[in-house]
PAVEX-632196 format. One record per atom (N, C-alpha, C): x, y, z; residue in three letters. Coordinates in steps of 0.1 Angstrom, whole numbers, plus 5000, padded with zeros to 4 digits. Layout:
// PAVEX-632196
XYZALA;...
END
This chain:
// PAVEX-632196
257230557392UNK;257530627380UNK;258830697381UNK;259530687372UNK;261030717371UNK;261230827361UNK;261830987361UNK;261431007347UNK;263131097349UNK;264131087338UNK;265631177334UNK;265031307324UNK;266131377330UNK;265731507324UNK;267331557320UNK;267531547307UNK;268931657309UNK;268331767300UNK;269431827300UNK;269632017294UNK;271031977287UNK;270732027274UNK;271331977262UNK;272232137265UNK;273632177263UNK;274332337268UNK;274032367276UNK;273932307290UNK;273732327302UNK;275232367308UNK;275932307302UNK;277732347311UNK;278432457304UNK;278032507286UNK;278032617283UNK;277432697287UNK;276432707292UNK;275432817296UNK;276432897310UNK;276432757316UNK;277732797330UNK;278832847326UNK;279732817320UNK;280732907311UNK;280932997310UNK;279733037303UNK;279533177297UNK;279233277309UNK;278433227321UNK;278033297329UNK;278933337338UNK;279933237339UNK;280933287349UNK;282233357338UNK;282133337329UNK;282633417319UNK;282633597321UNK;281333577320UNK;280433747320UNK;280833767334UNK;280733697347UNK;281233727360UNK;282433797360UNK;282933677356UNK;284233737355UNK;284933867349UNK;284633927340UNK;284834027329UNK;283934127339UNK;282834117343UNK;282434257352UNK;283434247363UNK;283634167368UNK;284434177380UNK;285934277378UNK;286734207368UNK;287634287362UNK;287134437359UNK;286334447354UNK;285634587351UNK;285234657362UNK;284834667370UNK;284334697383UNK;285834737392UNK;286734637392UNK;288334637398UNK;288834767390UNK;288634797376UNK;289234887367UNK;288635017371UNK;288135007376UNK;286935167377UNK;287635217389UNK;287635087400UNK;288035137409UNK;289035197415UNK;290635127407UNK;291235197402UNK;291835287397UNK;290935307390UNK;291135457381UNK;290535557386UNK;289235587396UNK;289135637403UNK;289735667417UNK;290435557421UNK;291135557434UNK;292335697428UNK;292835657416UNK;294235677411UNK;294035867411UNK;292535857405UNK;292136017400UNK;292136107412UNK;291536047425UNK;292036107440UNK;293036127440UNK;293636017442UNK;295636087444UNK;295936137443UNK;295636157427UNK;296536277419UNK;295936417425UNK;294236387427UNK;293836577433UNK;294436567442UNK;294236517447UNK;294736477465UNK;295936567471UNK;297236507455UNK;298536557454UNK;298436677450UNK;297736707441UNK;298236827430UNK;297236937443UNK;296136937449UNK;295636977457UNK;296637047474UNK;297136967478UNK;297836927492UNK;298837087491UNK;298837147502UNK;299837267502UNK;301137197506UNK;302137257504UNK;302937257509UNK;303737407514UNK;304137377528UNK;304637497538UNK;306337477538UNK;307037587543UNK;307937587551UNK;308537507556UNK;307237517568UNK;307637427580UNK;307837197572UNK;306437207569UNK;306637027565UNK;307737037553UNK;308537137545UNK;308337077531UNK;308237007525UNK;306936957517UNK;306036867511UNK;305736757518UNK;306136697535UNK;305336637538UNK;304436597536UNK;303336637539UNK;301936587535UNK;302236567518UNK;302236627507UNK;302136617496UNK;302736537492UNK;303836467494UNK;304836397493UNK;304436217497UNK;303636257509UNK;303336117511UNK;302236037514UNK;301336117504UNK;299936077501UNK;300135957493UNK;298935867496UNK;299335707486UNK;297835647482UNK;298135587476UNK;296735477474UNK;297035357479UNK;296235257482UNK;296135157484UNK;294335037486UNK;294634937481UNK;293434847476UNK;293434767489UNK;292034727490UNK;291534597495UNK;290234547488UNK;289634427500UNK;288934337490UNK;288834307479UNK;290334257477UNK;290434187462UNK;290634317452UNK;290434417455UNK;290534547445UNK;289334587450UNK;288234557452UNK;286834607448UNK;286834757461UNK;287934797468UNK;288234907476UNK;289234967473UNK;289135117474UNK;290135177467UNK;290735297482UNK;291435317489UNK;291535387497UNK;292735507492UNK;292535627496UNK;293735707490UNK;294235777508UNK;295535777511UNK;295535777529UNK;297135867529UNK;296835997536UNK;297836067540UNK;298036007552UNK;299035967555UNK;300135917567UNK;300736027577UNK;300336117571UNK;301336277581UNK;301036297597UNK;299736237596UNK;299236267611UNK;299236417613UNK;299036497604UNK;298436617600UNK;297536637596UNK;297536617582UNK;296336607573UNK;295136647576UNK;294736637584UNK;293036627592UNK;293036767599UNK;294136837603UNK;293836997605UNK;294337037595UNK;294637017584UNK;295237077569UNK;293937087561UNK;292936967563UNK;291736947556UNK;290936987564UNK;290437017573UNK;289337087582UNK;289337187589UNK;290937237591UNK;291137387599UNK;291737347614UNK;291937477622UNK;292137447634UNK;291737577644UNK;291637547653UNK;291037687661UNK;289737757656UNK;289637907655UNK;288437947652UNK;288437937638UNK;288737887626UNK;288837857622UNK;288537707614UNK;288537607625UNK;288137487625UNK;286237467613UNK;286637347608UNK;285737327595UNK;284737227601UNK;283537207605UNK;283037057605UNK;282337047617UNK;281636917620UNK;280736887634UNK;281636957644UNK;282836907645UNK;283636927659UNK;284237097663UNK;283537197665UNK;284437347666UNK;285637327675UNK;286537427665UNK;287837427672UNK;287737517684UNK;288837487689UNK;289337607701UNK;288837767696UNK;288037857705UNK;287637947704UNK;288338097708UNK;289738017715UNK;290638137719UNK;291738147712UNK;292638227711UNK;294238217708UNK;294938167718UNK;296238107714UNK;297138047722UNK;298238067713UNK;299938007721UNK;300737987721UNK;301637877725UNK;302337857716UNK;303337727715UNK;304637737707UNK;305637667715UNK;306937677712UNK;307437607697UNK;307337637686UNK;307737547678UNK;309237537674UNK;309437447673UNK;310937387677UNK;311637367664UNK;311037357651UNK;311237407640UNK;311737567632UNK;311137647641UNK;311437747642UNK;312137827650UNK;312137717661UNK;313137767673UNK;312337927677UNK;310937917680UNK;310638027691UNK;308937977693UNK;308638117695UNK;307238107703UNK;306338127693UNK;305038077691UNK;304238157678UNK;302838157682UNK;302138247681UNK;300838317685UNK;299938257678UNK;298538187679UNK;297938187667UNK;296538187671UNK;295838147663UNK;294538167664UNK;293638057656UNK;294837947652UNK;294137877643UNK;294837877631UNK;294437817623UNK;294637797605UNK;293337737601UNK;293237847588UNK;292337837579UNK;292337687576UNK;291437637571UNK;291437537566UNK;291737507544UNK;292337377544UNK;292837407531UNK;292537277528UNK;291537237524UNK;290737107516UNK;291937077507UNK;291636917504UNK;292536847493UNK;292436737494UNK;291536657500UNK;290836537501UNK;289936527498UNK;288836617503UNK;287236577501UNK;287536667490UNK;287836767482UNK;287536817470UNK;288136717458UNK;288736637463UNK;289436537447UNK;288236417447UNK;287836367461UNK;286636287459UNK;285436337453UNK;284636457459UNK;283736497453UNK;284036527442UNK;285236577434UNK;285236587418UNK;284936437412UNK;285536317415UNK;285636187410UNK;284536137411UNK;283336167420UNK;282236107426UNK;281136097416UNK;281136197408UNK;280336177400UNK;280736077384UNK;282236087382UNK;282836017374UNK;282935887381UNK;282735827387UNK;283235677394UNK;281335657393UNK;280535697399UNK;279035657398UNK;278535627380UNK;278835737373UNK;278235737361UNK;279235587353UNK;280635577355UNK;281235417348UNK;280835327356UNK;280535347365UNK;280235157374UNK;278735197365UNK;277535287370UNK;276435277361UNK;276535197343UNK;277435247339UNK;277635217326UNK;278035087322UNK;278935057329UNK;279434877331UNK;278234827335UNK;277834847345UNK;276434737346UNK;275734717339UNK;275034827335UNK;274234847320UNK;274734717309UNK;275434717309UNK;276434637295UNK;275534467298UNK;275134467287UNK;274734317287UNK;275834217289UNK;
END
């Protein structure tokens, strides 16, 4: 027994699906984006600037994408940043405690000696994400939803 079967808009059907693929995908890339972009900007408008760097850190905060877009990274390069956003000394923000004593070091910028105890800590990272966090969850939610 031998028996053919076609599907009469079977290659439309596919069309259209990678159609709709496609268009979320874009959509999803867009979000990410525009979220990535909304960090930056706190990131930047956030970031102190001192004296000593002027505007280093602020200055060379960036975005940058992978997988195809669907990754959004926002990446201070200062090799500072990370005691600017978490503290240092007693002081120090997070799992890791800082140094618990004072110390001294020659800074060469300033050409002398300087006492310290630490620096407060001055967020401007994780406060532009947690603002975006809830905006980037609620549009990806919203795009999916979309028939």
């Amino acid at each position: 027994m031998r028996m053919n079967v076609s599907m009469k808009g079977l290659n439309k059907s596919i069309q259209q699906m990678n159609q709709y693929t496609a268009e979320k995908v874009n959509a999803i890339k867009a979000i990410v984006a525009e979220s990535t972009q909304n960090i930056e900007n706190g990131s930047v408008a956030r970031s102190p600037v001192s004296e000593i760097d002027g505007g280093n850190l602020k200055n060379g905060i960036y975005k940058e994408f992978a997988d195809g877009g669907f990754v959004g990274r926002v990446i201070d390069p200062s090799g500072y940043g990370l005691y600017v956003e978490f503290g240092t000394g007693i002081y120090a923000e997070g799992d890791k405690p800082g140094r618990s004593t004072p110390w001294v070091y020659f800074d060469e910028k300033l050409n002398r000696f300087v006492f310290t105890r630490g620096m407060r800590a001055q967020p401007f990272m994780n406060p532009s994400y947690e603002e975006e966090r809830p905006n980037y969850i609620r549009s990806l939610e919203k795009e999916l939803r979309k028939p």
